[in-house]
C-alpha positions, 0 to 999 in steps of 0.5 A: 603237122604246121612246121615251124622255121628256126633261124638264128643269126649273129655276127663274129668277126665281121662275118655273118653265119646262120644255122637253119633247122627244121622241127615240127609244132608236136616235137616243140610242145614235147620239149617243154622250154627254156626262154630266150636261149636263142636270139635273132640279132642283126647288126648295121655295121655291127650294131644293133637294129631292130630289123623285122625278122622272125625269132624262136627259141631253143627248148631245153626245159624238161617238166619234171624240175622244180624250184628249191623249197617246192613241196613234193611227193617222193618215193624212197620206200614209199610215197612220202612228203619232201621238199626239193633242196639246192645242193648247195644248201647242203653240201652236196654235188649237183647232178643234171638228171637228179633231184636232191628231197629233204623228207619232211618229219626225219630230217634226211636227204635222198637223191631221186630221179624224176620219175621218183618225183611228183607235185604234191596235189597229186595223190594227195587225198589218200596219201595225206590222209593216211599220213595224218591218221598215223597209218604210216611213219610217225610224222615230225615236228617240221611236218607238222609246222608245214602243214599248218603253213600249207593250211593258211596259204590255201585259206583252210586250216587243217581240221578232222576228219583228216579225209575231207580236210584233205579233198578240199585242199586237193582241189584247190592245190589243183589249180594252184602253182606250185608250193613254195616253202623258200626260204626255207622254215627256220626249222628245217634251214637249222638241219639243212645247215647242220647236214651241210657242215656233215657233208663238207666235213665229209668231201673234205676228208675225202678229198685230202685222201684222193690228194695223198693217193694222187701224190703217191702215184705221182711220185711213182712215175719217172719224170721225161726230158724234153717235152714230157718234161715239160707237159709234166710241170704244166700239169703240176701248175694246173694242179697248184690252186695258189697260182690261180690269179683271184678274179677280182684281180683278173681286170681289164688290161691285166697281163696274165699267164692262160692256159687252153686244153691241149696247150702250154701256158702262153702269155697274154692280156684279158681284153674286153668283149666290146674292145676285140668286137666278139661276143661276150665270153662264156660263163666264167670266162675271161677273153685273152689275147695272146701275145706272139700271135695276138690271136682271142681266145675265151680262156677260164678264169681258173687258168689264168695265172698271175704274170710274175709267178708264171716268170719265176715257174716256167723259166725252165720250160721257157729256156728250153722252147725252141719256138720263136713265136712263144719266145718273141711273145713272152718278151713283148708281154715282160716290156709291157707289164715292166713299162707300167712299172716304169721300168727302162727295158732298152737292150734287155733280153730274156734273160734281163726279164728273169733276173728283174722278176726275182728283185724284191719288189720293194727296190721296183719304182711304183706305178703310182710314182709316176705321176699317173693321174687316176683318171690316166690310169683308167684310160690306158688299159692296154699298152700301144702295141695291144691298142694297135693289134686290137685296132687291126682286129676290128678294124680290118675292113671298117664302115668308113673304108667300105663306104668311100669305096663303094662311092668311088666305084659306082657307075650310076652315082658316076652317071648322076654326077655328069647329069645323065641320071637322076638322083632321085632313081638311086638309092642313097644307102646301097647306091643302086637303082631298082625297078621296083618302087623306092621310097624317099630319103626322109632328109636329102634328095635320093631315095631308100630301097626296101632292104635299105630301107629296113636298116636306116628306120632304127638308125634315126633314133639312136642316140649316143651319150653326147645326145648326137645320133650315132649314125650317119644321117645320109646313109647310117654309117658309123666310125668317124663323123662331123656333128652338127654345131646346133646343140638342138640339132642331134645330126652326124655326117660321116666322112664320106658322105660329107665329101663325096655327096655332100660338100665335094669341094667344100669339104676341108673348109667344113672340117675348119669351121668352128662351130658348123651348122649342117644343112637341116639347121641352114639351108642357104650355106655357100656349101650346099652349091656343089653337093650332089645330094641337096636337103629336103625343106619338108624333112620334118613331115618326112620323118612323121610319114616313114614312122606313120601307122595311120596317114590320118592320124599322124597328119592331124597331130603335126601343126599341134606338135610344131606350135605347142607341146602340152603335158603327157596324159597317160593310160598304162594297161597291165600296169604291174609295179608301175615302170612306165612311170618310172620310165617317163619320170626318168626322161623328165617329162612333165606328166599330168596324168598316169591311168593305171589298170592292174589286178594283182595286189602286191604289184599294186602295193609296191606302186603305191608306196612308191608313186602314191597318189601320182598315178589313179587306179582303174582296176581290172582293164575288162571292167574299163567301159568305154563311159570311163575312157570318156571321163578320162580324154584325152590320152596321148600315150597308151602303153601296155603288155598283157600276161605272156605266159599262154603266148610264149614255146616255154609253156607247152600247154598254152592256150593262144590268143583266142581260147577265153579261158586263157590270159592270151585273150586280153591281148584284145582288150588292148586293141579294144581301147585303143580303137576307142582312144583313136575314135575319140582321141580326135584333137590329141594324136595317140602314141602307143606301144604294146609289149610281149614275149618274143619267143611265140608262135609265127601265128600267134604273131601274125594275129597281133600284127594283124589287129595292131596294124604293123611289124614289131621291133624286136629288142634285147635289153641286154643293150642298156642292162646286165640282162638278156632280155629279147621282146617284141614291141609293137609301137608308132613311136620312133624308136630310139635305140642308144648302141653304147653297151652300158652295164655289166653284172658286175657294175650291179653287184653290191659293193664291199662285199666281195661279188664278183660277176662270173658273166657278163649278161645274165639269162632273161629273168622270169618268174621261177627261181631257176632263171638266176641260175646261168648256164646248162648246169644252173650255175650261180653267177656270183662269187663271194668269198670263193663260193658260188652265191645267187643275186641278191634281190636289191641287185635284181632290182638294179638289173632291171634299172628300178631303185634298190628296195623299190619292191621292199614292201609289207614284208614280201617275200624274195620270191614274191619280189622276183615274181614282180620285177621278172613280170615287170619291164626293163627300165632302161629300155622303156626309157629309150623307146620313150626317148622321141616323145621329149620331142612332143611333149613338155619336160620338167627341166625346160 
């Protein structure tokens, strides 16, 4: 049996660590899946690259859970039809292992195990049959209503004898998905609401006689001196909800009281994620930093307590502590949380802070008093005492410290500077030389080793919000850099390249010119006499050969890029909603043309009532001939990601790449036209780019770089989204990468209403209803009005960086609408793999 290798990389306060086990194919297909639960990410510095290394994804999804509203068979007493419910549809608690069934025609809901369980296709023809004749429970108005439903959405409307009406819906329930009544018929929705009032009303009782119970017995304990004492107040304040600070006050900067198990409410900061360089926090988590130790940890959003109202209850436990550090801490937080309030704190004591807190608020100076502009009040989130532990949490060994050291400690660049080696043998990154084969440094004298090599491609590309790259042109660092003064030219420098390699001598006078011209835009500069490493003339062509997929091709198309930029002609396969265009239009170029070929109707008819006529329709990509493609020549720009579904470990059952009844297969219609454009594309050079799931098989994987010619990149939109969205895109473009993270979910939400995100990044959304759902208990990731809510349609769509309602057409359902956009791409991130064709092409702005 093929083995398969699992490996999965992160980083965590600057260290790598990486876990390795290993299961065999059978054991993987058994499991079933559930995407994108592992991701492989490295990091230059820190930072994202597309670094070519393999991924594979966790399976945790077991075949027998549905999607509420899905049609079902379930078996109380008997064999009978239902619909799978949400437990919060009905007030209900959630159980992992256990299914809750609204039977249809009684109105009651049962709990069922899996096995209790199956889709309604099967058994269908004797069960159904024998419901519809009357030989079992008399059936009810919202039975009757389903069916008729269920007759229109197969195109077979119920008639008798019930016995052949029902072999013919078996067969083609057969080869159906599964039936999806969601959002519920109002019918049923009416009693859904009706059982869940029933059921609140009932928990709520319960749960007023468990609290009385409770008190009872805790008034019957003997209350301990000391620390027992103690442990018995923090236990009553964990209990007390109305010390729980509100989440939507929980904000970044906010000094606050957390609790972790086993410890004593300490106080501390909520810091963001990208501040103290961790991950991002768990579900319904918020990252504290403490105040004493200044230590991070993820601390729920239910033991988080408002800073005041902890003073006031732990005055008792804190006069008593005899720990210096828990002491020293709480006193740092109070002089933080009083200086926002304007407060002089000289010569206080623990004692001061006490009686200060127990002043009404209306005798405290405002924040607002004190002439605090409101784009001040954004800026400063911590006080300078948290700034600077922060700075010393990820800064402990920065970029720039490794770098100067690892240049003024190396023998062979030493050997270069007193000409007794060549620059050309060392490599400019890792300052080493190896016997095997380097490759040029595509901007300055010097060469890349392989495994350099690797980490510097993505880097040239990646562009910060100022449009200045975010990496070192020499050796793609980060933290400090010198840009260029040319607003054309996108170039940085770190510190110690420009003073070690680059300008030893002219160094001071670089840093004094206002503005400076870097060696790519003047050449003949008095600085470049002392450097070390000198500028390439040919640095252009440079880059066009390191990104290269066919020397040929790429070499016929430079003098045409360097003297003349024409309009962009498109050919976009598997189309979907369009989001290609979407992407080009959001770049500003200037598109002539936008070939669309896509057979799904709805997909169609959202791209249609968006784009109109901008874009023309060539249908089903296997009825494109190669008489078609000449009618449409020439194409700069092919772009393209066939059905994923038999490609991906989430789908235990899929085909491959080669079975001919698969959707797999169509990878090669891809390939199929793309050699047709390279032959007959001969005076425009073809860019190109083709996009698929990451989570397949190593072979399946092989086979593509096979046909395509290359590595993919792998790229996770969770770097310009609110989503994790981890693909492989194989491409001949510079990839353009911008590392600033920009949204959160709650950046998305609506606004005015309440939502607040309970994460940061939700899971990859895809076509089932249950991917919104976050977390190993499918918990929702939103809270409105204190209860757990789904998102919204319009906010799915922002997720995905399309305009709000763009699938809001001919009154589609919001499944149908999710099924679209989880089939669709991320916006952002075409956007940013496009981002180098600005360079080639005409933009409507210019």
């Amino acid at each position: 049996m093929e083995e398969i290798e699992l490996v999965d990389t992160f980083d965590t306060d600057k260290k790598t660590q990486k876990f390795r086990s290993r299961k065999t194919q059978a054991w993987w297909d058994e499991q079933g899946g559930c995407e994108n639960d592992i991701i492989r990410v490295t990091g230059v510095d820190g930072h994202l690259t597309r670094n070519l290394l393999k991924t594979t994804e966790s399976i945790k999804r077991k075949k027998n859970f549905f999607d509420p509203g899905t049609l079902v068979w379930g078996n109380c007493t008997g064999w009978w039809p239902g619909l799978v419910v949400d437990p919060d549809d009905i007030g209900m608690l959630e159980d992992p292992v256990k299914i809750w069934i609204f039977w249809l025609g009684e109105g009651k809901i049962s709990q069922l195990k899996n096995t209790q369980v199956k889709i309604f296709y099967e058994g269908s023809t004797d069960r159904l049959a024998d419901i519809l004749n009357g030989k079992t429970r008399k059936l009810g108005h919202s039975f009757d209503e389903m069916i008729k439903e269920l007759g229109e959405r197969l195109n077979d409307k119920i008639t008798k004898p019930y016995e052949t009406w029902s072999k013919r819906i078996y067969l083609k329930l057969k080869n159906h998905d599964d039936i999806i009544f969601y959002p519920y018929p109002l019918e049923i929705k009416n009693k859904l609401d009706q059982l869940k009032l029933k059921n609140k009303e009932l928990n709520s009782n319960k749960s007023i006689a468990s609290q009385a119970l409770n008190k009872q017995k805790s008034n019957n304990k003997k209350l301990k001196i000391d620390d027992k004492k103690s442990s018995s107040v923090n236990k009553q304040n964990d209990k007390s909800s109305t010390d729980v600070l509100h989440l939507k006050f929980q904000k970044i900067g906010t000094i606050v009281w957390g609790k972790i198990a086993g410890q004593i409410w300490w106080p501390g900061v909520i810091t963001d994620y990208h501040d103290c360089g961790m991950q991002e926090p768990k579900f319904g988590c918020q990252w504290i930093m403490w105040y004493g130790d200044y230590t991070l940890s993820q601390v729920n959003h239910k033991c988080i307590m408002n800073f005041e109202k902890g003073i006031k209850k732990l005055e008792p436990i804190i006069k008593q502590s005899k720990r210096d550090v828990y002491k020293k801490g709480i006193f740092q937080a109070s002089l933080d949380y009083c200086e926002f309030y304007g407060v002089k704190t000289e010569g206080w004591t623990l004692q001061s802070i006490f009686d200060w807190s127990k002043k009404p608020k209306s005798s405290r100076v405002n924040l607002t008093k004190r002439n605090l502009t409101t784009q001040l009040l954004e800026t400063i989130k911590y006080s300078q005492k948290i700034q600077s532990e922060l700075k010393k949490h990820i800064t402990k060994c920065t970029t720039a410290d490794v770098r100067e050291h690892d240049i003024k400690n190396s023998s062979k660049l030493e050997l270069v500077k007193v000409g007794k080696a060549n620059i050309n043998e060392l490599c400019l990154m890792c300052l080493e030389n190896y016997d095997e084969s380097l490759i040029n440094h595509p901007y300055f004298d010097g060469k890349l080793c392989q495994v350099c090599l690797v980490k510097y491609k993505p880097t040239i590309f990646a562009y910060d919000d100022d449009g200045k790259c975010f990496f070192c042109t020499v050796c793609a660092g980060t933290d400090t850099v010198v840009m260029c003064g040319n607003p054309d030219c996108p170039r940085v420098y770190c510190m110690s390249c420009l003073k070690y390699l680059i300008s030893p001598k002219s160094y001071k006078k670089i840093l004094k010119c206002e503005p400076w011209n870097c060696y790519l835009c003047e050449t003949n500069k008095i600085f470049i006499k002392s450097s070390i490493i000198k500028p390439r003339i040919d640095w252009k062509n440079n880059i066009f050969e390191l990104f290269k997929t066919s020397h040929e091709t790429m070499s016929s198309c430079l003098k045409r890029f360097n003297n003349k930029k024409n309009k962009i002609r498109v050919l976009s396969l598997f189309d979907g909603i369009s989001t290609g265009f979407l992407a080009l239009n959001k770049l500003g170029l200037d598109v002539e043309c936008y070939y669309a070929s896509e057979i799904d109707p709805d997909a169609e008819l959202v791209s249609l009532v968006n784009n109109g006529n901008l874009i023309t329709r060539l249908g089903d990509v296997r009825n494109i001939t190669e008489e078609k493609i000449r009618q449409i020549l020439p194409i700069d720009l092919l772009i393209g990601g066939s059905p994923c579904n038999d490609l991906s470990l989430v789908n235990p059952k899929r085909r491959g790449l080669h079975d001919p009844n698969g959707t797999g297969v169509l990878f090669f219609e891809f390939c199929r036209i793309k050699k047709i454009l390279e032959t007959l594309n001969i005076d425009r050079h073809l860019f190109w780019m083709f996009e698929n799931v990451a989570s397949m098989p190593e072979e399946y994987k092989q086979d593509i770089n096979k046909n395509l010619g290359c590595e993919p990149d792998l790229i996770d939109s969770s770097f310009y989204s609110p989503q994790h969205r981890p693909r492989y895109y194989w491409n001949n473009i510079p990839l353009s990468n911008s590392i600033k993270l920009s949204k959160d979910l709650q950046d998305v939400l609506a606004p005015n209403c309440n939502r607040y995100a309970l994460v940061k990044k939700i899971r990859t959304v895809t076509t089932q209803l249950k991917s919104l759902k976050q977390g190993t208990k499918a918990l929702k990731p939103v809270l409105m009005n204190e209860e757990y809510d789904c998102l919204w349609t319009t906010e799915l769509e922002e997720i995905f960086s399309l305009p709000r309602h763009y699938t809001d057409v001919n009154n589609l359902s919001a499944t149908k609408r999710q099924k679209l956009i989880g089939q669709s791409w991320c916006v952002q991130t075409i956007t940013e793999i496009l981002r180098p064709l600005c360079h080639f092409f005409t933009q409507i702005n210019s």
